[in-house]
VOGU-3710 file (C-alpha; in Angstrom, 3 decimals, decimal comma):
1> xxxxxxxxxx> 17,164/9,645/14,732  20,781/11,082/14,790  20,911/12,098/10,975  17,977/13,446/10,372  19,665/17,349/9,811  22,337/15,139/7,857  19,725/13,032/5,772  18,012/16,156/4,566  21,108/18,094/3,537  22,390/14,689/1,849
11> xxxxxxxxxx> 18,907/14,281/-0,333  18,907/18,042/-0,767  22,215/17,605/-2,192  21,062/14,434/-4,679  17,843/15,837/-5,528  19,796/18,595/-7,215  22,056/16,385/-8,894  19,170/14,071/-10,369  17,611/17,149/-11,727  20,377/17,610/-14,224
21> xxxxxxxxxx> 19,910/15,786/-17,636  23,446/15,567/-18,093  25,802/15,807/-15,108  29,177/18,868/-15,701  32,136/18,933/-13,588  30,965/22,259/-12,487  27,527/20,354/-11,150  29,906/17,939/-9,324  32,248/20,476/-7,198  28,617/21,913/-5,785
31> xxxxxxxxxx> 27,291/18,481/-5,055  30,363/17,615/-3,535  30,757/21,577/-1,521  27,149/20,997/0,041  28,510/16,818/0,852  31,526/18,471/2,317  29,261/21,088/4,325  26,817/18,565/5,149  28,927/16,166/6,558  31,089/18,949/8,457
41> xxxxxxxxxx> 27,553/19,975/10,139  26,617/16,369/11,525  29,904/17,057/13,752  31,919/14,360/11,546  35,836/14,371/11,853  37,782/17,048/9,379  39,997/14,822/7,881  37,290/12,144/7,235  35,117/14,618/5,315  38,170/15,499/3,348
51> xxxxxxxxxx> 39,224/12,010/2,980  35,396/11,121/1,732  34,553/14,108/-0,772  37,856/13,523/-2,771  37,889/9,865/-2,703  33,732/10,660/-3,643  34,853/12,825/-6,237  37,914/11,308/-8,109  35,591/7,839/-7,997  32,906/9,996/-10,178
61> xxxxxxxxxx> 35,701/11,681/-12,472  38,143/8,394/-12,736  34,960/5,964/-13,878  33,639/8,449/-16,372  30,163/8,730/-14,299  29,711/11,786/-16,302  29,662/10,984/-19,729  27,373/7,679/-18,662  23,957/7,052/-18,083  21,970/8,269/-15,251
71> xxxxxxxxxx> 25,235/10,381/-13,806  23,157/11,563/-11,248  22,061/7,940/-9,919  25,345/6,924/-10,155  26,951/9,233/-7,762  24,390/8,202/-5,082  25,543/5,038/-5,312  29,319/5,937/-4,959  28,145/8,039/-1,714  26,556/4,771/-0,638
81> xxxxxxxxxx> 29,503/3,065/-1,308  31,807/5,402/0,471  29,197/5,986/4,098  29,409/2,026/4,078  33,449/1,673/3,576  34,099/4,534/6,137  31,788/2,880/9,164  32,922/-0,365/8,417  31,648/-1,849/5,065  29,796/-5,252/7,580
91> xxxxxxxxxx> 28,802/-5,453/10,889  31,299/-7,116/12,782  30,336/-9,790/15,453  31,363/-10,390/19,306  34,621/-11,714/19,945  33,763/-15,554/21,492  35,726/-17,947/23,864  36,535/-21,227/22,481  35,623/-22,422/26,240  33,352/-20,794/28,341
101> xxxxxxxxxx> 33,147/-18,025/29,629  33,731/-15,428/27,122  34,652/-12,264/28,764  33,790/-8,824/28,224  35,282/-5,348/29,506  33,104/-2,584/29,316  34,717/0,850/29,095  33,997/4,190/29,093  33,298/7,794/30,829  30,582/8,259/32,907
111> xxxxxxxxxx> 27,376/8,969/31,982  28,100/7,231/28,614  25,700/4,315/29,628  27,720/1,447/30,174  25,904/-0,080/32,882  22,515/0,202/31,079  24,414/-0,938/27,898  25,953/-4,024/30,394  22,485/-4,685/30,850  21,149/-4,675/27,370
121> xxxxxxxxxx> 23,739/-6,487/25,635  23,602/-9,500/28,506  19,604/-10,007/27,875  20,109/-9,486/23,922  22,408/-12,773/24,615  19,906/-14,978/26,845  17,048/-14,152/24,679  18,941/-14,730/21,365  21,098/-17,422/22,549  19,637/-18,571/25,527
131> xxxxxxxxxx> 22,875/-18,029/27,292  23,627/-17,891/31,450  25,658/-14,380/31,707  27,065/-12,862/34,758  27,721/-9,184/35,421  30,611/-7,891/37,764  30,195/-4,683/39,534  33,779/-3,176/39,719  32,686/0,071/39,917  33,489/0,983/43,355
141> xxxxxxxxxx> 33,363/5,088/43,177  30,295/6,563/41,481  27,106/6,323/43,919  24,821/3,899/43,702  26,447/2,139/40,946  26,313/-1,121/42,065  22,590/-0,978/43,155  22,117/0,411/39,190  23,736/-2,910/38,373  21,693/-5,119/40,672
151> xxxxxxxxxx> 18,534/-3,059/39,377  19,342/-4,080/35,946  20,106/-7,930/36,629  16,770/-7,628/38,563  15,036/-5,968/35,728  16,355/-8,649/33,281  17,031/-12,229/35,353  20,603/-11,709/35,551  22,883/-12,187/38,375  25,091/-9,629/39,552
161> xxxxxxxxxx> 28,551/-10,150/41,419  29,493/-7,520/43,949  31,243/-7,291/47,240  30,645/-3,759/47,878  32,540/-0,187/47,766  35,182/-1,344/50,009  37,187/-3,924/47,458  39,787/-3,309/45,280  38,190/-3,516/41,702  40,752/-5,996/40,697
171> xxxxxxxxxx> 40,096/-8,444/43,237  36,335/-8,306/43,103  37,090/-9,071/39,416  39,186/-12,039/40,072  36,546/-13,251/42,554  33,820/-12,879/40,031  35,564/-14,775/37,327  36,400/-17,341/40,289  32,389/-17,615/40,283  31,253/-17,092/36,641
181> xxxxxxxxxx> 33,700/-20,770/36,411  32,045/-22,216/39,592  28,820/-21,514/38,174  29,175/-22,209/34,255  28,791/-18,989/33,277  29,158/-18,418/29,410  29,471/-14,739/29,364  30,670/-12,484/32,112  30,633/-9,110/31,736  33,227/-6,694/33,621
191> xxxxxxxxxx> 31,176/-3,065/34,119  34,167/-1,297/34,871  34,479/2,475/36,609  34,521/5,794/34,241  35,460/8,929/34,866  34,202/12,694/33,682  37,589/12,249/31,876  40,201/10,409/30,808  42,797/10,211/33,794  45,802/7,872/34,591
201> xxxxxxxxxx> 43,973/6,345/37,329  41,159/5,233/35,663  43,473/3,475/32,779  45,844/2,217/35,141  42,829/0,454/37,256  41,396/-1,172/33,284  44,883/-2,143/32,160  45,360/-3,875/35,535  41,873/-5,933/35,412  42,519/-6,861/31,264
211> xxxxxxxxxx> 45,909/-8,039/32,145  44,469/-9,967/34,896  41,048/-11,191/32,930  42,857/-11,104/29,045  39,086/-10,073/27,983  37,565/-11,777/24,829  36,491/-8,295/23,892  37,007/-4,725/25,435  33,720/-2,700/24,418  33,588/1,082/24,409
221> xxxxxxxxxx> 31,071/2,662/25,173  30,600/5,611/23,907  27,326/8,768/24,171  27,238/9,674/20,795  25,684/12,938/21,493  29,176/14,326/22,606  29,854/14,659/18,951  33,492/15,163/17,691  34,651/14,316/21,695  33,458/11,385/21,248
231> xxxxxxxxxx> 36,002/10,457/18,788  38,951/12,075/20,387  37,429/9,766/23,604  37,535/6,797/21,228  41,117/7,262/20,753  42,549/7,853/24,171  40,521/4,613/25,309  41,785/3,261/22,286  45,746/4,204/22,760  45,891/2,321/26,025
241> xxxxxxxxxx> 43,851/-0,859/26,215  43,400/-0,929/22,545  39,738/-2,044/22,293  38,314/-4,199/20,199  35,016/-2,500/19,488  32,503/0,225/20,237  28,948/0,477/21,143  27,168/3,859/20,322  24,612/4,759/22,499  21,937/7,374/22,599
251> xxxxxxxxxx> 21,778/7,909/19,011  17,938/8,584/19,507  18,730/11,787/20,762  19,394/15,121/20,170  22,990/14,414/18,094  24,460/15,012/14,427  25,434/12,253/14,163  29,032/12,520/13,214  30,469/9,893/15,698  28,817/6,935/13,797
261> xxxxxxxxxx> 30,624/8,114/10,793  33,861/9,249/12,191  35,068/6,395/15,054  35,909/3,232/12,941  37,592/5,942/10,137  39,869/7,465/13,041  40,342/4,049/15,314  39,888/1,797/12,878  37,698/0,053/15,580  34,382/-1,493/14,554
271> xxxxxxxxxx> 31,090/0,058/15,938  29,358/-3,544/17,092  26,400/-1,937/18,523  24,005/1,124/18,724  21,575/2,082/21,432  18,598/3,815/20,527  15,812/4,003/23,195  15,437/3,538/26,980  14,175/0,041/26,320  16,464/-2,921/27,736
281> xxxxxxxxxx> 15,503/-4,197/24,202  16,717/-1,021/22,612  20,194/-2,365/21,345  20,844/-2,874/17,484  23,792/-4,571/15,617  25,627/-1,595/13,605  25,345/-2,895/10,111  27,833/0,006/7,996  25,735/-0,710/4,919  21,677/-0,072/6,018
291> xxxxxxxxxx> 22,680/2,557/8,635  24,472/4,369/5,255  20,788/3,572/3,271  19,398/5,463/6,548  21,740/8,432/6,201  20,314/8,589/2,223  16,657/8,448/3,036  16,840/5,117/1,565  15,538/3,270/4,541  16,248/0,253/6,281
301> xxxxxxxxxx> 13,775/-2,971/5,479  16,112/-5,350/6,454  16,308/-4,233/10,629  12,514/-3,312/9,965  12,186/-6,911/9,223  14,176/-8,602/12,004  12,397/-6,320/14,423  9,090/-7,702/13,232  10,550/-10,846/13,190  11,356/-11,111/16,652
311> xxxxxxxxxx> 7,801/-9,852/17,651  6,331/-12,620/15,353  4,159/-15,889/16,151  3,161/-17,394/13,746  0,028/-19,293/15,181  -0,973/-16,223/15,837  -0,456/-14,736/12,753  -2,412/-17,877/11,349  -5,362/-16,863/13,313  -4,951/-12,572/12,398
321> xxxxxxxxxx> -5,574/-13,734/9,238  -7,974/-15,788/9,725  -9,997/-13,119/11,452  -8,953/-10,304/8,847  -10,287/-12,957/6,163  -13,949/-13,402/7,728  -13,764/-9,476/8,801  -13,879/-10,641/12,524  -10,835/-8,605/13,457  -11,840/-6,637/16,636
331> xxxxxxxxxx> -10,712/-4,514/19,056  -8,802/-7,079/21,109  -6,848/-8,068/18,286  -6,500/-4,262/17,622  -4,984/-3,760/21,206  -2,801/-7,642/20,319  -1,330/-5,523/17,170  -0,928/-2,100/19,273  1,506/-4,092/21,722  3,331/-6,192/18,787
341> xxxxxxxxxx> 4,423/-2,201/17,179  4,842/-1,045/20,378  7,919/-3,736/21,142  9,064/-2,819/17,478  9,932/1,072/19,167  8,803/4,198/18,018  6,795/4,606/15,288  8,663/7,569/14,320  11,761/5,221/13,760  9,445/2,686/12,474
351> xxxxxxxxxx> 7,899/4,924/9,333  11,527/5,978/8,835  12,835/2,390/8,198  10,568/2,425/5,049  11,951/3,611/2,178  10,997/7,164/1,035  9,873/8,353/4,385  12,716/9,916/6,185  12,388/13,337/5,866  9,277/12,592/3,690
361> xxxxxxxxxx> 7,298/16,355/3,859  4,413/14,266/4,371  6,099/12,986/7,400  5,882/16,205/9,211  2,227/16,024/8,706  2,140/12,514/10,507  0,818/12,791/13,913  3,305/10,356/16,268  3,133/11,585/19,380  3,125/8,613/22,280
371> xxxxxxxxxx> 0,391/10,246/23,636  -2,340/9,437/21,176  -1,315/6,019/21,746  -2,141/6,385/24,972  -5,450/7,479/24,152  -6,161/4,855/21,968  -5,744/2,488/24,485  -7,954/4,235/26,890  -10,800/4,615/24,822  -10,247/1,165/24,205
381> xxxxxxxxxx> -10,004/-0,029/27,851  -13,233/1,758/28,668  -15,055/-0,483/26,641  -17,212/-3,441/27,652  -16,106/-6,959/26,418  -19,362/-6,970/23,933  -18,105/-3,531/22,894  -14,479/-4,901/22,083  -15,561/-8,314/20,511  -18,933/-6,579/18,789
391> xxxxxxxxxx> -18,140/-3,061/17,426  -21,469/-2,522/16,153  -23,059/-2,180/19,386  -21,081/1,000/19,534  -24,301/3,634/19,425  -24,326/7,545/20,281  -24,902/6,852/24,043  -22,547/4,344/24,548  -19,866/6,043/22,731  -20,668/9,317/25,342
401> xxxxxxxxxx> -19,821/6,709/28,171  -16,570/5,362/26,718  -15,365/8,991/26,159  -16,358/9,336/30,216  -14,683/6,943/30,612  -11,332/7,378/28,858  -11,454/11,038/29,163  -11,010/11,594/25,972  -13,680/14,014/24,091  -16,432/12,548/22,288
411> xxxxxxxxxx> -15,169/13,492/18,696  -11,629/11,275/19,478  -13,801/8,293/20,737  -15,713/8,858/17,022  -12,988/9,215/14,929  -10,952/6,635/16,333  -13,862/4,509/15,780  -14,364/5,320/12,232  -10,871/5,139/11,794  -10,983/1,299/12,877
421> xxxxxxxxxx> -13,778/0,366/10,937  -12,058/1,953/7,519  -8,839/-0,327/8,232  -10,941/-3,271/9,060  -12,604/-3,098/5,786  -9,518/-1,916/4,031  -7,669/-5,336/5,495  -10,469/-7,675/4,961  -10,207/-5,980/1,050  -6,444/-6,643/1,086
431> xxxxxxxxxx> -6,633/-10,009/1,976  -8,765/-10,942/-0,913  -6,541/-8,834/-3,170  -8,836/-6,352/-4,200  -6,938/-2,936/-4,173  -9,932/-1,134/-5,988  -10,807/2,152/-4,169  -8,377/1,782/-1,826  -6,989/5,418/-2,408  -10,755/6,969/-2,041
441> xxxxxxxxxx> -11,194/4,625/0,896  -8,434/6,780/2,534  -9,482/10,083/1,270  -10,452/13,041/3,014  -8,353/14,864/5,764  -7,602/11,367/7,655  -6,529/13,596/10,228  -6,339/12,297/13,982  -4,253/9,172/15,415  -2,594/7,887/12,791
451> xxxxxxxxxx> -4,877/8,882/10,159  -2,449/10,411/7,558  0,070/7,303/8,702  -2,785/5,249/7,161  -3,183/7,325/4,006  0,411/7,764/3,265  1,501/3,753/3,742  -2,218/3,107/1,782  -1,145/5,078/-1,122  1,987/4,104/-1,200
461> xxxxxxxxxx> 0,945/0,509/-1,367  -1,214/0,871/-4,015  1,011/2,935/-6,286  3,427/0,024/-5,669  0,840/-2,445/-6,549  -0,349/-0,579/-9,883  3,130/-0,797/-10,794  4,353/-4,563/-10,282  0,637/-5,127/-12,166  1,820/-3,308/-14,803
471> xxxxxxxxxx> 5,542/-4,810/-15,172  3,777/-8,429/-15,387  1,450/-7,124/-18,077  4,662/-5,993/-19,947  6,336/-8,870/-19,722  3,316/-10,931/-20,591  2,816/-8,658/-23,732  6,633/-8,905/-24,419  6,141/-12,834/-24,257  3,553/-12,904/-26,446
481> xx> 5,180/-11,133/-29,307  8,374/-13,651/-29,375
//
């Protein structure tokens, strides 16, 4: 995740604060020097960072945070405020046609991902809302661009409209809209050329194809992991075609950040989308407000949600419980839930949508590598039907075979094992609401795939538990008396 240097400065910075009984102006300025340093770090724009700490600070100071209750609590929420007005304050839909086709420019430099982003953002719209897009190659000078194209609409069921290297981008454009009306087409997306830089070619070949198109929206796209250039990109793009929004991609990788924050501040153009994975599916709606609960450690349940949502049937689900009920979940339905996550992304990104966990300490203890996934499906794979359906037929020699077989040493195949049989139980438990011993079921190193993953979420769950238990027994008590 892009802020994850950012994140731990930021709840260094609050954990500090919340320290402090009573909150001074003296404890402010520091807060607000290590905000300003922070921020500065994650590669955000100068004068945004000096635009956010005073408006940060004189918000504190004018509302008398300081003399109030909870000061320190207080100023968190005035950060969270502040991250959310400066990216945007809501997430900010697609521009739409009030007749088909509604038609989108994609901009940007090369190497920024707009062709992979073309791609994403045209099956996000047939699976969502089951449209018909079309995508027009008009980039006629990098190599191999239109095959990338073609291997995308392959890749995803979408047709591509090309007439070669040999066309004027403008009239393969006007051909391809000629088409997308032939054909009833409801999106059609223009993946325009880029350049290593901004030249006056390149804008006089986009403003040429938008005056011929007049595009619904004009996305740029934009690699977030070229930090403050990718602002200074934002606003040359910005200066002559004037865009309408931005995607972000790449924020998965090795970046502070700082673009996310700094674009819509310096444009005033929306971020509509982020990238974050190699996944065609990888491709999120920027919502200002959760990604700014991200930045805090705060987490983000709500995109958790909709990404468990989207992997959710609920016959299925049904039956799951069902099976968890009667303790007849087995290793098939372990594999079913394996693939379900899988589709979700990372579970590094996954843990970190919960609240608490990013940049948890525990976390670094967590062992995520894709890898053991990997393994876990091997060792599973090497196992008989019986085997997956009947986990008690598991014995000393037939566990030696399945570690043969997976490749895996003997101890993984056992521990993995064990490891299943302890969430079984803990489920089957769950279901039936009984959380006693669920912290000494998870005791002991739990060390392995996913072990500590298990022990931190169990714990947490249970601590959670103890207390809603003990906020209805309150209020029951509290009833009682009136």
């Amino acid at each position: 995740m892009a802020f994850e240097g950012l994140t731990e400065r930021l709840q260094k910075a609050m954990t500090n604060l919340r320290r402090k009984g009573k909150v001074s102006e003296s404890d402010l300025r520091q807060t607000m020097r290590e905000i300003r340093l922070a921020l500065l770090e994650a590669d955000v724009n100068f004068s945004v960072v000096k635009d956010f700490v005073k408006t940060v600070r004189d918000r504190a100071l004018g509302a008398k945070v300081l003399e109030g209750l909870n000061p320190a609590q207080q100023i968190v929420k005035i950060v969270n405020e502040e991250l959310t007005k400066t990216m945007g304050e809501t997430a900010v839909p697609l521009n739409k046609s009030a007749k088909i086709p509604t038609v989108i420019m994609m901009a940007g430099l090369q190497g920024a991902g707009k062709t992979t982003t073309v791609g994403k953002l045209a099956l996000k719209l047939k699976n969502e809302e089951n449209a018909r897009p079309l995508m027009i190659a008009a980039d006629v000078y990098r190599p191999a661009a239109i095959q990338q194209l073609q291997q995308v609409g392959d890749q995803i069921g979408v047709p591509v409209f090309e007439m070669g290297t040999d066309v004027d981008p403008v009239e393969i454009v006007r051909q391809g809209m000629a088409h997308a009306k032939e054909n009833h087409n409801d999106y059609v997306f223009i993946d325009t050329a880029g350049r290593l830089q901004i030249d006056e070619q390149l804008m006089n070949e986009l403003a040429n194809i938008k005056d011929l198109v007049h595009p619904d929206e004009i996305l740029l796209v934009i690699d977030a992991m070229t930090g403050q250039n990718a602002v200074n990109t934002a606003e040359g793009f910005n200066d002559k075609l004037d865009v309408t929004g931005v995607v972000l991609t790449k924020l998965d990788g090795d970046t502070r950040g700082g673009a996310a924050l700094s674009i819509r501040a310096v444009t005033g153009k929306p971020i509509k989308f982020v990238g974050q994975g190699e996944k065609m599916t990888d491709l999120d709606v920027f919502h200002p407000d959760r990604m700014a609960d991200r930045i805090l450690g705060m987490g983000d349940m709500l995109t958790l949600i909709e990404k468990a949502q989207k992997q959710y049937d609920e016959k299925e689900a049904e039956e799951m419980n069902r099976k968890i009920q009667e303790n007849s979940f087995d290793f098939n339905d372990f594999l079913a839930q394996l693939d379900q996550v899988d589709k979700m992304g990372s579970m590094e990104d996954i843990m970190k949508m919960i609240p608490g966990m990013a940049n948890n300490p525990a976390m670094k203890n967590v062992n995520m590598d894709p890898k053991d996934i990997a393994h876990v499906r091997a060792i599973v794979y090497s196992m008989t039907e019986k085997e997956k359906t009947d986990p008690d037929l598991l014995n000393p020699s037939r566990r030696r075979r399945i570690a043969a077989g997976s490749g895996r040493p003997i101890h993984e195949v056992n521990r993995m094992i064990k490891q299943f049989n302890q969430t079984k139980k803990m489920m089957n438990q769950m279901s039936k609401g009984n959380f006693a011993g669920m912290e000494g079921l998870m005791g002991g190193n739990g060390g392995g795939i996913g072990g500590k993953m298990q022990q931190m979420a169990m714990k947490r769950m249970v601590r959670q538990t103890k207390k809603t238990k003990q906020k209805r027994l309150a209020k029951a008590m509290r009833r009682r008396k009136r």
